[in-house]
KERO-46784 format. One record per atom (N, C-alpha, C): x, z, y. Coordinates in steps of 0.02 Angstrom, whole numbers, padded with zeros to 5 digits, always signed. Layout:
XZY/...
END
This chain:
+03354+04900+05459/+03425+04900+05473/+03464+04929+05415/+03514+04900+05399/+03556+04914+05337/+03631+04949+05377/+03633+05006+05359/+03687+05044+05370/+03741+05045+05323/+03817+05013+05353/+03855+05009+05318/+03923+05067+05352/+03935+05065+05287/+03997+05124+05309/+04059+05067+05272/+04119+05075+05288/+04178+05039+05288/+04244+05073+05254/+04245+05073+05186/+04294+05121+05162/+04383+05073+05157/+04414+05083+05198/+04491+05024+05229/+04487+05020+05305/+04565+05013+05328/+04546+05000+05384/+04594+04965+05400/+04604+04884+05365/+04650+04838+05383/+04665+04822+05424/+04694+04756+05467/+04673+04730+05524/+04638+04670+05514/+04636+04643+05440/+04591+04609+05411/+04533+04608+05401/+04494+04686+05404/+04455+04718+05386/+04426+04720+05458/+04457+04760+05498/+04454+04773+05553/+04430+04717+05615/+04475+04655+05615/+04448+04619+05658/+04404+04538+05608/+04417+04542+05560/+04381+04488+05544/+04289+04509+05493/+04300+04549+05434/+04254+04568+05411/+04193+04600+05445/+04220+04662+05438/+04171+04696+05482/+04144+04690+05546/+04186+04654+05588/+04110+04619+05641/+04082+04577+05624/+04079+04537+05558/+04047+04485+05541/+03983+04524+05531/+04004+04585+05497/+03937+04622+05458/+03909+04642+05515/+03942+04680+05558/+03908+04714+05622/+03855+04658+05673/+03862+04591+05675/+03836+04560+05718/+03778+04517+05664/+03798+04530+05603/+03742+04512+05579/+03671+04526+05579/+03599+04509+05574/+03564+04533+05609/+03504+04568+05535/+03507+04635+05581/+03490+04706+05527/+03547+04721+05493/+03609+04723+05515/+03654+04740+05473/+03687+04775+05548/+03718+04841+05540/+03772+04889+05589/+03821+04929+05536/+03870+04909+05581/+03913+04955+05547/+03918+05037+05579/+03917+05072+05543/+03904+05128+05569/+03940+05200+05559/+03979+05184+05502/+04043+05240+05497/+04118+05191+05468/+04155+05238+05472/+04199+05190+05449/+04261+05251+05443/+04307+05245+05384/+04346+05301+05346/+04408+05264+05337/+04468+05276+05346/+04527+05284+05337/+04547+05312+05277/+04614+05315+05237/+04652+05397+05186/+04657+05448+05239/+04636+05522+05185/+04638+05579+05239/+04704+05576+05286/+04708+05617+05330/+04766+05612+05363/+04766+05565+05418/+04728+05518+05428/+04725+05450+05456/+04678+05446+05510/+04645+05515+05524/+04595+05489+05556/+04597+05468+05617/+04638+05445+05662/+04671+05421+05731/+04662+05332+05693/+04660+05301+05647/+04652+05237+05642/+04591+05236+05605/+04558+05271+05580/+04489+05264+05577/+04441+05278+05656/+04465+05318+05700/+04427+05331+05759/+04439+05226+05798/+04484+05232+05808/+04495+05173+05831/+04469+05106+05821/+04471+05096+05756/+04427+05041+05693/+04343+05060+05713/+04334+05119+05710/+04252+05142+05724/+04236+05133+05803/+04282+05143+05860/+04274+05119+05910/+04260+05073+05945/+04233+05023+05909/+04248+04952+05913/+04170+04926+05898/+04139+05001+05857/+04070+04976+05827/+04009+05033+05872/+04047+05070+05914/+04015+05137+05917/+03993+05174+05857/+04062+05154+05802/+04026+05198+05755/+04083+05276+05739/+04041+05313+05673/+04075+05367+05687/+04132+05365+05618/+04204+05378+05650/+04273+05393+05632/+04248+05442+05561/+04274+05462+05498/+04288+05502+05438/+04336+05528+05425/+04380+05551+05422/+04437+05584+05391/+04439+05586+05316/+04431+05535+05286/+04449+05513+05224/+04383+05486+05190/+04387+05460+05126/+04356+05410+05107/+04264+05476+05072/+04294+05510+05048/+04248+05572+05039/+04173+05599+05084/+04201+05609+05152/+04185+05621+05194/+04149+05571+05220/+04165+05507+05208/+04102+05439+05227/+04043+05427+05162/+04072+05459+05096/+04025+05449+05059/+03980+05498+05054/+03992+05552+05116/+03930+05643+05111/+03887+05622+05158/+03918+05562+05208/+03869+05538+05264/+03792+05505+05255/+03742+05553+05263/+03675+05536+05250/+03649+05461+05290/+03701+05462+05328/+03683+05398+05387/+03701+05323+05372/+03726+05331+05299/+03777+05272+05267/+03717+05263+05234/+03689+05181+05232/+03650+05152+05150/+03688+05105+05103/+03749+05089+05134/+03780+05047+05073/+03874+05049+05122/+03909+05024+05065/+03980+05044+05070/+04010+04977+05065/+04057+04967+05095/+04107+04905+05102/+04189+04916+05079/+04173+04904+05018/+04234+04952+04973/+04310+04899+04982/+04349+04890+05038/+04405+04859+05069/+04457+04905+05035/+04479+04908+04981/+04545+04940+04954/+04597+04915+04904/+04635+04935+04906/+04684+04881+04844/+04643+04884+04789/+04671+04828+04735/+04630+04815+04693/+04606+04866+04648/+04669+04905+04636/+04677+04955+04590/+04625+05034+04601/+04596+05021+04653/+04550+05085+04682/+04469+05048+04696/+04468+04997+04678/+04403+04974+04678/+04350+04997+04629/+04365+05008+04581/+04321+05039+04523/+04316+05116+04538/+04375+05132+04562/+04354+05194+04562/+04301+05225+04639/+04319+05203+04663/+04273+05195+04745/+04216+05181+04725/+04207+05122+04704/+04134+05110+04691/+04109+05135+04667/+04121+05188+04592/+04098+05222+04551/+04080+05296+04605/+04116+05309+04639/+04103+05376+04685/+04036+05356+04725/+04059+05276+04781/+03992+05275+04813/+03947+05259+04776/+03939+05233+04715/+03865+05261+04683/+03839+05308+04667/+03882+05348+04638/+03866+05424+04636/+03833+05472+04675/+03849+05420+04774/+03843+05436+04808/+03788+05428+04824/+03752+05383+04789/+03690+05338+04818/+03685+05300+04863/+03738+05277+04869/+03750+05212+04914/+03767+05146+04860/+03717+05087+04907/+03728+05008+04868/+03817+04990+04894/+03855+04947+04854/+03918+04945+04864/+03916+04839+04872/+03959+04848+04928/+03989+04760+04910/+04062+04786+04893/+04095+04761+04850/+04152+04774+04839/+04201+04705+04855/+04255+04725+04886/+04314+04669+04888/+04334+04634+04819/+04338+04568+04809/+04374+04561+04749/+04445+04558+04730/+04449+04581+04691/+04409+04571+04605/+04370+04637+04601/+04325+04648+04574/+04291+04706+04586/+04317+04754+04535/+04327+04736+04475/+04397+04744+04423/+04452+04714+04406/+04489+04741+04371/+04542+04695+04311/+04517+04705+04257/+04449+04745+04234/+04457+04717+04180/+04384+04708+04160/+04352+04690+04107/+04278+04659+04111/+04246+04745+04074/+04281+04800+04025/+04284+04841+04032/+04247+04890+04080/+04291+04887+04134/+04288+04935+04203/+04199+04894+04246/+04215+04826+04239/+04123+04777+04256/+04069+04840+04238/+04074+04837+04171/+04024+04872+04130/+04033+04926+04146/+04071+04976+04155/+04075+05049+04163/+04030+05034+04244/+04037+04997+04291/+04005+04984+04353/+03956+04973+04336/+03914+04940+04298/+03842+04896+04288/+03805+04961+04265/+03835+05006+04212/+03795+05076+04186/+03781+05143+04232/+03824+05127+04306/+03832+05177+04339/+03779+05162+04392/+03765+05085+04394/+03743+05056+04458/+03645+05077+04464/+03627+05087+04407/+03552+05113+04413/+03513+05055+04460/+03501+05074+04526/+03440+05051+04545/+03460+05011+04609/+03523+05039+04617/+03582+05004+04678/+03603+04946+04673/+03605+04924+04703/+03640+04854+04721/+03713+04855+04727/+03754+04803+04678/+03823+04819+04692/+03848+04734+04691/+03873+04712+04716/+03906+04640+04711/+03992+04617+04730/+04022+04595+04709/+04093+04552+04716/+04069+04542+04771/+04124+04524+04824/+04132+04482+04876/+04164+04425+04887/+04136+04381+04861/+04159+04329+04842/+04106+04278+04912/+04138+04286+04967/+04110+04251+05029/+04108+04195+05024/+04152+04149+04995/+04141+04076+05004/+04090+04043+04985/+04053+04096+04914/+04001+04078+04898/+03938+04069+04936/+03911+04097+05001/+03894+04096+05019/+03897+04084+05098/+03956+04022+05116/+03961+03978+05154/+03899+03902+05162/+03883+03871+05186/+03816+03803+05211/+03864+03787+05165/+03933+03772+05179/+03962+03703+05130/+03956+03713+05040/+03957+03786+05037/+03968+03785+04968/+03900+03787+04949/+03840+03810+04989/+03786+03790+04938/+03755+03709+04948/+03794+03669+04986/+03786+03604+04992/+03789+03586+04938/+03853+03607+04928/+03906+03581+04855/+03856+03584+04791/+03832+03657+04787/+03778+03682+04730/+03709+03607+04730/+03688+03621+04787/+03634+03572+04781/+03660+03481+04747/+03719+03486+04787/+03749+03388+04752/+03770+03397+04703/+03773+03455+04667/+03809+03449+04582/+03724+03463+04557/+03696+03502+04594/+03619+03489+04537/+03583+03439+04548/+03568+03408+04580/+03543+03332+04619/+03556+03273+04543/+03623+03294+04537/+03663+03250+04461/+03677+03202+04506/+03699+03200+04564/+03733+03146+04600/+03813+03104+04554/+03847+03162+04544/+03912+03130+04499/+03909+03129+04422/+03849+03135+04405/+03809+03149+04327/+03843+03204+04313/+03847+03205+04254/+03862+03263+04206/+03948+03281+04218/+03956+03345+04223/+04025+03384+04264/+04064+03381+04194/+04130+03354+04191/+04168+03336+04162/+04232+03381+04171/+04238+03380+04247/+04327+03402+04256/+04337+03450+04324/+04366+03500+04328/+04355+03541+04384/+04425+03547+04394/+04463+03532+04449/+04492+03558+04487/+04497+03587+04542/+04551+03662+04548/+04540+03699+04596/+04611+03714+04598/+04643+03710+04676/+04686+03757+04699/+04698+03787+04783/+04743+03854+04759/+04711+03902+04820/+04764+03930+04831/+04811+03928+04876/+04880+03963+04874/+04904+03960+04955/+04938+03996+04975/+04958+04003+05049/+05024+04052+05045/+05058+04058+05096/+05142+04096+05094/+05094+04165+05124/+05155+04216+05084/+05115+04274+05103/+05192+04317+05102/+05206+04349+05142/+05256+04393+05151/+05281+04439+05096/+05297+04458+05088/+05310+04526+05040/+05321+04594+05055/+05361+04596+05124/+05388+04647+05161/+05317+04693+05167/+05291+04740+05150/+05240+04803+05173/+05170+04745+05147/+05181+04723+05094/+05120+04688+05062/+05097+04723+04995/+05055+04720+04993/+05004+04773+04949/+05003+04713+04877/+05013+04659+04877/+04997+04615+04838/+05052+04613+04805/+05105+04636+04828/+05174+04620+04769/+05170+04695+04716/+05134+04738+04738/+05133+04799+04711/+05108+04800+04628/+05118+04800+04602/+05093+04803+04523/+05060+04864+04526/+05051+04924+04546/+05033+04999+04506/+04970+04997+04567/+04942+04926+04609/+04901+04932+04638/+04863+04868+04621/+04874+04843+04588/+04840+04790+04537/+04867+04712+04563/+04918+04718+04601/+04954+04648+04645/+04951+04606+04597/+04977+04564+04636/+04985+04479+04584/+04932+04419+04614/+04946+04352+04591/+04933+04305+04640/+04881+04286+04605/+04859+04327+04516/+04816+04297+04488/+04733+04313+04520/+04760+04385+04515/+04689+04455+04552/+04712+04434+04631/+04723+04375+04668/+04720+04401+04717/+04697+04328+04732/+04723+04260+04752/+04694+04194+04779/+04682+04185+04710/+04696+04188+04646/+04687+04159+04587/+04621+04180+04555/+04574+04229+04584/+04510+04242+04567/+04476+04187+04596/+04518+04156+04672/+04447+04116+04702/+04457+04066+04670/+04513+04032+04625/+04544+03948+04592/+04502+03968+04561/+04495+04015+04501/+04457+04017+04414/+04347+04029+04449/+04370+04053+04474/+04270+04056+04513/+04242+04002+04510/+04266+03948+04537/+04256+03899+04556/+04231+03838+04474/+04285+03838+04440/+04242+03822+04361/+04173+03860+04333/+04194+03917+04357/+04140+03989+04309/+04061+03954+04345/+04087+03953+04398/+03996+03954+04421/+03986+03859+04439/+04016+03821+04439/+03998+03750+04423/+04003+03738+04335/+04004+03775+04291/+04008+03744+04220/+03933+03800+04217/+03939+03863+04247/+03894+03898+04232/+03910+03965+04140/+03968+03961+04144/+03993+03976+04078/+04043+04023+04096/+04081+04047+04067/+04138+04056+04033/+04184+04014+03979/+04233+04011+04004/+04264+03957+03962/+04268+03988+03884/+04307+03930+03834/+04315+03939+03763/+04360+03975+03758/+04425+03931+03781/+04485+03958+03783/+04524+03935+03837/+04597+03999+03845/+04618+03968+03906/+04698+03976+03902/+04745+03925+03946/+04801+03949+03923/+04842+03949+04010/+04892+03973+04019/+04915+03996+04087/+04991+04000+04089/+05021+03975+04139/+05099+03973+04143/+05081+04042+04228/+05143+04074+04216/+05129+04115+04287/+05218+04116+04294/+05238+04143+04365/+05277+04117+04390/+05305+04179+04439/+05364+04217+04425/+05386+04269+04506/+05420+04255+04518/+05422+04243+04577/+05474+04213+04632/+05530+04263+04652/+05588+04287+04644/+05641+04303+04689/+05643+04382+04637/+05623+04373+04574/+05640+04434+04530/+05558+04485+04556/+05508+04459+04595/+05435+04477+04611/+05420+04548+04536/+05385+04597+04547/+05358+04616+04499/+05302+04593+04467/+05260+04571+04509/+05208+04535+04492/+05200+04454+04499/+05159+04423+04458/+05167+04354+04489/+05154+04336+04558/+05189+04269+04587/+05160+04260+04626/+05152+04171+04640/+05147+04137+04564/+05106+04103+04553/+05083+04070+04496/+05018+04036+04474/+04994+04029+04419/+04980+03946+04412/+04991+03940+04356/+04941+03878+04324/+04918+03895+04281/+04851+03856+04255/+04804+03875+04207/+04758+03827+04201/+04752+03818+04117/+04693+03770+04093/+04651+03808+04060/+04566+03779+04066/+04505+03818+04041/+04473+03764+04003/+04468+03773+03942/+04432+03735+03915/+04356+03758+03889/+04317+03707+03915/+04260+03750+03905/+04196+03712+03858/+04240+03670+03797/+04196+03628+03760/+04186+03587+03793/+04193+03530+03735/+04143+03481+03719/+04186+03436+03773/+04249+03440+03779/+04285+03399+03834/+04268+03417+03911/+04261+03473+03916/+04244+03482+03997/+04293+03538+03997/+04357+03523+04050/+04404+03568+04048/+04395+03575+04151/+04456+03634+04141/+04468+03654+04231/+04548+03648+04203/+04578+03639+04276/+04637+03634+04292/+04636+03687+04362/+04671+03723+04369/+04692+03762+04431/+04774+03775+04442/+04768+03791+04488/+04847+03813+04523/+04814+03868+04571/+04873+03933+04580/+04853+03955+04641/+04919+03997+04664/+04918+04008+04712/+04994+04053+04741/+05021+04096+04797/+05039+04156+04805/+05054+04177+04860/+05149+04150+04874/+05192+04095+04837/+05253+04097+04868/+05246+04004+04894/+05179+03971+04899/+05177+03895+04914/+05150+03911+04969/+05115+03854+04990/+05065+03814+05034/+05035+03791+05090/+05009+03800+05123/+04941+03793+05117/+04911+03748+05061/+04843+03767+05019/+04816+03712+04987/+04740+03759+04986/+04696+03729+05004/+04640+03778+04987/+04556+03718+04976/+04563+03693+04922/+04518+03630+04883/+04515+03650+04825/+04447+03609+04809/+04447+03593+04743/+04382+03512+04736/+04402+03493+04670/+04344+03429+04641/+04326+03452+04595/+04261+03434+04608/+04194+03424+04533/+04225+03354+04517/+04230+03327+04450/+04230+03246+04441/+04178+03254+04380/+04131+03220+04387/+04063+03198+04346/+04081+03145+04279/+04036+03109+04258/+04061+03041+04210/+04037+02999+04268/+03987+03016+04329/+03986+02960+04374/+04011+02979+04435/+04043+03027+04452/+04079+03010+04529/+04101+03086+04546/+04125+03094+04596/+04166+03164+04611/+04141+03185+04669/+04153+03248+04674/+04131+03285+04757/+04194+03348+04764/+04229+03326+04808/+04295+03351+04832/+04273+03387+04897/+04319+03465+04908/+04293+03489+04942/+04360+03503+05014/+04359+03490+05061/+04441+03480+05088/+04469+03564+05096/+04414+03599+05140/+04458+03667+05127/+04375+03724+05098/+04398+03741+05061/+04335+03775+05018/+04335+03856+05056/+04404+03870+05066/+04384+03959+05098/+04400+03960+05155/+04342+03920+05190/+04347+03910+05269/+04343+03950+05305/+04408+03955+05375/+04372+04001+05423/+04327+04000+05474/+04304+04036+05496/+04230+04031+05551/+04234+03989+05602/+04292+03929+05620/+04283+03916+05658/+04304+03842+05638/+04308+03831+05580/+04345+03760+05558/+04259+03725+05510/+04275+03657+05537/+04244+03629+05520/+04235+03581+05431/+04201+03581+05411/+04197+03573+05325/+04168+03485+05310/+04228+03478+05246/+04210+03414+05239/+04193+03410+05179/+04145+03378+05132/+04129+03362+05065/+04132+03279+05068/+04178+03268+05012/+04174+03187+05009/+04135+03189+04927/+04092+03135+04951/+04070+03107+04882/+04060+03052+04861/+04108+03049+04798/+04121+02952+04791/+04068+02949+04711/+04046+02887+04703/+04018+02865+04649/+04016+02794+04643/+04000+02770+04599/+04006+02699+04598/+03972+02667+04645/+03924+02676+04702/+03884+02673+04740/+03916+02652+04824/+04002+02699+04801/+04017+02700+04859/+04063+02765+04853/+04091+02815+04930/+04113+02829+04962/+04100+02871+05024/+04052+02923+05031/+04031+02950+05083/+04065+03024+05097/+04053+03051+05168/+04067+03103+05197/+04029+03121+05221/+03991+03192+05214/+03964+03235+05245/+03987+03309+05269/+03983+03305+05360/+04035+03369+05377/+03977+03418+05397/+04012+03489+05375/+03963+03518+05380/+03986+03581+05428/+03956+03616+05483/+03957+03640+05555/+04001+03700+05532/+04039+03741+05560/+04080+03801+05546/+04036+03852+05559/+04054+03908+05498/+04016+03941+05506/+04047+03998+05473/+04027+04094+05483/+04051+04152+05464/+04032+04125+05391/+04068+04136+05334/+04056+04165+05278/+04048+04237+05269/+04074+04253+05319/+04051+04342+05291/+04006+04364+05315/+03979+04321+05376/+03899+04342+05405/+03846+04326+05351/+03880+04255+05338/+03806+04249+05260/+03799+04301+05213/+03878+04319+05200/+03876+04361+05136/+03836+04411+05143/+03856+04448+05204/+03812+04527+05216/+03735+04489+05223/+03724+04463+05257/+03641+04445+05258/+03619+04421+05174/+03646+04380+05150/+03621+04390+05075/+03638+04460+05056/+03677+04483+05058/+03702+04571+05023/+03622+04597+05042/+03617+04601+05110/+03579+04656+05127/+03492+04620+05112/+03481+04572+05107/+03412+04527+05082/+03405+04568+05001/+03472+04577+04962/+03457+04575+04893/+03439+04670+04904/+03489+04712+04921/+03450+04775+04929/+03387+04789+04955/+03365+04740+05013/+03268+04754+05026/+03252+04742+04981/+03259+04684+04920/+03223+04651+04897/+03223+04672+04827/+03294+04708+04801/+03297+04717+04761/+03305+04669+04684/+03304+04602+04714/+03324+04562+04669/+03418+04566+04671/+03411+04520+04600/+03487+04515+04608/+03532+04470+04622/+03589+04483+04638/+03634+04459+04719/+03662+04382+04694/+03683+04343+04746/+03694+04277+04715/+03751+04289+04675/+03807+04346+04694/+03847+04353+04641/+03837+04417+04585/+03824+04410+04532/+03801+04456+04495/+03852+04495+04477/+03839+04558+04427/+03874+04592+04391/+03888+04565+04311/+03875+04538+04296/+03866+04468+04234/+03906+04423+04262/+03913+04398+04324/+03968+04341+04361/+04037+04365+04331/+04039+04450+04383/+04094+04491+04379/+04128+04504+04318/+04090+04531+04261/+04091+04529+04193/+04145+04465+04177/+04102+04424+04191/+04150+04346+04166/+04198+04348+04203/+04219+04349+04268/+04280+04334+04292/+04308+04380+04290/+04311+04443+04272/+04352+04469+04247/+04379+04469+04183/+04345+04458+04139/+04361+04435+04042/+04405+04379+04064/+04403+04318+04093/+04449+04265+04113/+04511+04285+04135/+04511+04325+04201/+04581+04345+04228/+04606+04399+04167/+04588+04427+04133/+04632+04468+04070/+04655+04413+04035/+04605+04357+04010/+04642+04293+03972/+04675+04256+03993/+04699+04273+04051/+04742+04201+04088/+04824+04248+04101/+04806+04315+04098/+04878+04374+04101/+04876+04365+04032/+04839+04393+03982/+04853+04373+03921/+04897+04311+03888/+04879+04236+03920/+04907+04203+03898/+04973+04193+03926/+04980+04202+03976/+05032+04192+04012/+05090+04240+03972/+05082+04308+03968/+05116+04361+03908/+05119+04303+03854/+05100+04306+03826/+05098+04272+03758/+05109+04214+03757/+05113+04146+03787/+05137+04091+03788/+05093+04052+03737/+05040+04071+03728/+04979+04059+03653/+04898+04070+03712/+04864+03999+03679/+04799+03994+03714/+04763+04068+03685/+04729+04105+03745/+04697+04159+03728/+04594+04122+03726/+04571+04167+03659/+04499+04132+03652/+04448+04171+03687/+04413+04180+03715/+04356+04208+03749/+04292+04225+03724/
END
């Protein structure tokens, strides 16, 4: 059994994540911490798991009863959390972006020793998305040519953590990690170079939306969009030199059903694939890679790269000039 302690206590957190982890099987949640001062919504959040309430984030990382941490905090406190629960000797999944900067990756990867630490990057480990993995290696649409991805939905502003700049807000570090992922791990690279238009809506401090091209040699580029003031839009296409695999909604929720179309000269097909938790997979791979000690489908080398990208895509956007990688 993998003991997780829960450092946030959203209602995001609260009713969607963490029972995914809790009902997963060998996985309990078992403490769960609030900011000091708070502990009346950490008792409550822990009530839910029979687990036990903290009075601040400190106090869940002294807990001998914790083996790994579920680091749920604005962006801007993720490095530093994680760096404590290792210290702590606890394995960490961290919310993404796990940084802003590829920097802060590495200061994590030197701290991480013998622990297990990974992005949470759930979609990755949805049935549909490793469908997807298997029909792009198969060479069903031949050789990957062109990636599009976009990921954007209306998001309030009023008591939103995402418009905040001095907490790492913005639409790039926030749906715009899952648009740029989506090239990184179908090219398998890091791009060459990249260039980015970004966009604040209503005098916004931070953006709150992006475009961006990745070029990643040899004529194999990405196109993305992503946004917190549009949408709904949540897709993306592989297009091959022989055929494409389009995905209809890529960051599915647990109860919606998944479509992959794949056309080639051959034809035109659909395969739907059953609804299912992404965050139940995630913690069951999370917690497979700490028994096992191998390393996690999303690496710290992943993280590394998508974070060097999101500095080059703020970079370019500042600068109005393709940034090189």
């Amino acid at each position: 059994m993998l003991r997780w302690g829960v450092l946030g206590s959203t209602a995001f957190i609260s009713t969607r994540v963490a029972p995914a982890v809790h009902r997963t099987p060998d996985n309990a949640v078992v403490a769960v911490a609030a900011r000091p001062g708070r502990l009346a919504a950490s008792e409550r959040f822990a009530a839910e798991f029979g687990a036990r309430a903290h009075d601040g984030f400190e106090a869940l990382l002294a807990d001998d009863g914790v083996d790994a941490v579920y680091v749920a905090l604005p962006n801007s406190e993720h490095v530093p959390w994680t760096l404590r629960a290792l210290a702590a000797g606890k394995h960490v999944l961290c919310e993404k972006p796990l940084a802003l900067s590829s920097a802060d990756v590495s200061r994590v990867a030197d701290a991480a020793g013998g622990l297990t630490v990974m992005e949470a990057y759930m979609y990755r480990f949805h049935p549909q998305q490793r469908r997807v993995v298997e029909l792009l290696a198969s060479g069903v649409i031949g050789e990957l040519r062109v990636v599009r991805a976009s990921f954007a939905g209306l998001m309030d502003p009023v008591g939103n953590i995402r418009y905040l700049p001095e907490l790492g807000g913005g639409a790039t570090w926030d749906v715009g990690c899952y648009a740029f992922d989506v090239p990184l791990w179908a090219f398998g690279q890091a791009p060459e170079r990249v260039s980015a238009r970004l966009y604040s809506k209503d005098g916004a401090q931070v953006d709150t939306s992006g475009v961006a091209t990745l070029d990643f040699g040899d004529g194999r580029m990405a196109q993305i969009d992503y946004g917190f003031d549009y949408g709904p839009c949540a897709r993306y296409e592989l297009q091959g030199t022989h055929g494409s695999i389009s995905v209809r909604n890529a960051w599915t929720g647990p109860d919606e059903e998944c479509l992959i179309t794949v056309v080639t000269d051959q034809g035109r097909r659909e395969e739907v694939v059953a609804p299912a938790d992404a965050y139940e997979h995630q913690a069951a791979a999370f917690a497979e890679a700490v028994r096992t000690g191998r390393p996690p489908l999303v690496s710290l080398a992943d993280s590394e790269r998508t974070a060097r990208v999101g500095e080059a895509l703020v970079e370019a956007a500042r600068t109005g000039a393709d940034v090189s990688l």
